[in-house]
N, C-alpha and C positions, 0 to 999 in steps of 0.2 A: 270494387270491380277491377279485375283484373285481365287489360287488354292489351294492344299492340298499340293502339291511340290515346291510353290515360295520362301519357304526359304534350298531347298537343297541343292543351290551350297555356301550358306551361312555355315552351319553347317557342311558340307565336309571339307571346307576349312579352318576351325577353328580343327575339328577333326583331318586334318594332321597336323598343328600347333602342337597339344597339344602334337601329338605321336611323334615331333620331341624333344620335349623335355626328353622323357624317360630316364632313368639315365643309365651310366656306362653298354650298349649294343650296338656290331656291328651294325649299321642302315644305311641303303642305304636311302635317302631321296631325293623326286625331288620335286622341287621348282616351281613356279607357270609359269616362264618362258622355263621351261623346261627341266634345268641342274638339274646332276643326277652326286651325290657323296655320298660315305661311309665314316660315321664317327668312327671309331674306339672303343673299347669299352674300359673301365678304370681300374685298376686292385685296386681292395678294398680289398685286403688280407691281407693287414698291418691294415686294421680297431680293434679299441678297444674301448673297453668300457665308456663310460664317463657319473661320478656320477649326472649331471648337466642335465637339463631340457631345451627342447627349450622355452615355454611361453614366457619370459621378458629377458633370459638369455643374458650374451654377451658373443663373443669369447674368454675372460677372463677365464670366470666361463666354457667354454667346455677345454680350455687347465688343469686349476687348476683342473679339477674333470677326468682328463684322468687314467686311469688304467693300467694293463701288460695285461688284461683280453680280449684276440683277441675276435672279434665280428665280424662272419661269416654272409653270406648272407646277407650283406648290395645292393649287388647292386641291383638297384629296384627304383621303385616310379618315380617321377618326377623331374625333377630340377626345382629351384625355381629361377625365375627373371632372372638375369646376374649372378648365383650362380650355383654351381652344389648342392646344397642340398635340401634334400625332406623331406618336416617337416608334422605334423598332420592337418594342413589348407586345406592339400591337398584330406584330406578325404572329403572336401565339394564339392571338383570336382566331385570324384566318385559320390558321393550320388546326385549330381544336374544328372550324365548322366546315371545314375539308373532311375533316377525319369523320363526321358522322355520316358526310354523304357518302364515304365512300366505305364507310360499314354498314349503312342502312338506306340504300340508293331507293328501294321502292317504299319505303316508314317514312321517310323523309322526303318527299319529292315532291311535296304541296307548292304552287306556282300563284301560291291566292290570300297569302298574308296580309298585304298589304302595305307592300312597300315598292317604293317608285321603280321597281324593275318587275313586280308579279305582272301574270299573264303574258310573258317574254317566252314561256318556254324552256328557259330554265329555271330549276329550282330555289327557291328566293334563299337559303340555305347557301348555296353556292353563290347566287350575286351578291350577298351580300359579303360573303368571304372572299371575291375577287374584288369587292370595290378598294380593300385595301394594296391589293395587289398591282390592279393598273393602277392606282395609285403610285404605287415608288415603281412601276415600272418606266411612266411616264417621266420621270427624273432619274433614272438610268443616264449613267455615266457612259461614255465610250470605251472606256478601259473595265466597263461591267459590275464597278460600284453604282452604291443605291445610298442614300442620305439615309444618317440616324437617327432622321428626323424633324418637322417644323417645329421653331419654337419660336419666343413672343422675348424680349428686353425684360419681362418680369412679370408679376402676375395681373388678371384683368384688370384695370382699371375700376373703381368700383360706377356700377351706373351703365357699364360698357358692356353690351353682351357680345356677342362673335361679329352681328354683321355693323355694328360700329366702333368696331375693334380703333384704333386709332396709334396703339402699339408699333413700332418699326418688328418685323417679318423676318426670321433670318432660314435658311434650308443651309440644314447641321452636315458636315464633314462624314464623311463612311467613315465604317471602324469595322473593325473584322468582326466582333458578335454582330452590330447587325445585318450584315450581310450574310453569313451562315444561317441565320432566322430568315431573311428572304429569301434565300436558296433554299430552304428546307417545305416554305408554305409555296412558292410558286412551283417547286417540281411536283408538290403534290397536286395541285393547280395540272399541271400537265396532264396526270395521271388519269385523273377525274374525268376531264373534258374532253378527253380521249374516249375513256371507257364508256361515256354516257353519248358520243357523238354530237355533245353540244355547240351551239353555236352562239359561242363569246365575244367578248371584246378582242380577245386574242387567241390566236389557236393554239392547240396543245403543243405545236413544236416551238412556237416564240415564246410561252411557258416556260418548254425547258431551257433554250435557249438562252433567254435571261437569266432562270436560274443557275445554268451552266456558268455565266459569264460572274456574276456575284460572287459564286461560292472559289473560281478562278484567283479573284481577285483576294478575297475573303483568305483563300492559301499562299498568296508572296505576302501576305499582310500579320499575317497571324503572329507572329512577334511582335507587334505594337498592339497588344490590346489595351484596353483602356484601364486607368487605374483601379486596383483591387477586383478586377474580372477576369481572371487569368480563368480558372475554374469554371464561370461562365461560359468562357470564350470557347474553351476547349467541351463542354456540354453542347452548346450548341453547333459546333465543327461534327459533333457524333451524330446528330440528331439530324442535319443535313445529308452527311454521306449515305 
């Protein structure tokens, strides 16, 4: 059969995938067979500061560059693989399920998924592409950097899942790719929730705004990219303008 909805039980079911992974939040999650469990949410209060970049870094370089400098509003974003940490790759999520709302606003605009934002109003497509968003907007820097990311002293513990993490917490230093990568998903962010008139966590002009302020910084920066991402750096500088 060939229709306009043959691939919705596909993209539903990758949508709750992705919302199960959300970081360090109570989430009630049921599975495709049925079962229905709460995961409990992680406590990032001990989070601090760490001089060190995600790009090439290793957990080396996040212990060596750790601070006294507590770093609020870490919880957020995604976890990444078998890891609880949410790094700047992740802005390409957003930016991919930005880009379908805003090729396919009326195929796309189901509100009934079933994930902790359906029935809001806006399309769970979109909440769930802005969870990443208010995410590192909420650790916005004053100078308009955004962190490249949460990350953990090393990998889970075996035994430990996310909410008894037990790991020291660090919120990773900006770098100019990932800041042109939030500049690029939050101004589309702007665009979206403009065009659709929705009513977000944040309005289309704080959107661009932040994004404005990132991609600002993102350009007195752009000669220290991170090692062997020159190429990157400058892909993602296009991809934002």
């Amino acid at each position: 059969r060939i229709a306009r909805d043959v691939y919705d039980p596909v993209w539903r079911l990758a949508l709750k995938g992705l919302h199960a992974h959300r970081r360090n939040i109570d989430l009630t999650i049921k599975s495709v067979d049925g079962e229905v469990w709460t995961r409990p949410g992680s406590d990032d209060s001990a989070a601090v500061y760490s001089t060190a970049r995600m790009g090439n870094a290793t957990f080396e370089a996040f212990v060596n560059g750790a601070t006294d400098r507590p770093a609020p509003n870490t919880r957020g974003g995604w976890m990444d693989a078998g890891d609880f940490d949410s790094n700047h790759n992740h802005h390409w999520v957003s930016l991919l399920l930005l880009d379908l709302i805003d090729r396919h606003p009326e195929a796309l605009k189901a509100d009934d998924v079933g994930i902790t934002d359906s029935g809001n109003g806006v399309p769970d497509l979109l909440d769930e592409g802005l969870w990443m968003i208010d995410s590192y907007i909420a650790m916005q820097n004053k100078d308009g950097s955004v962190t490249s990311g949460i990350e953990y002293s090393q990998h889970p513990n075996v035994g430990e899942p996310s909410h008894l993490n037990t790991l020291p917490v660090y919120q990773l230093a900006p770098s100019p790719r990932s800041n042109y990568l939030y500049a690029a998903s939050a101004a589309r962010a702007s665009r979206i929730v403009a065009a659709g008139g929705y009513r977000t966590n944040h309005s289309s002009t704080e959107y661009l705004e932040s994004a404005a302020g990132a991609f600002r910084w993102a350009e007195d920066n752009r000669n220290d990219p991170e090692p062997d991402s020159k190429a990157k750096t400058e892909a993602a500088r296009l991809l934002a303008s």
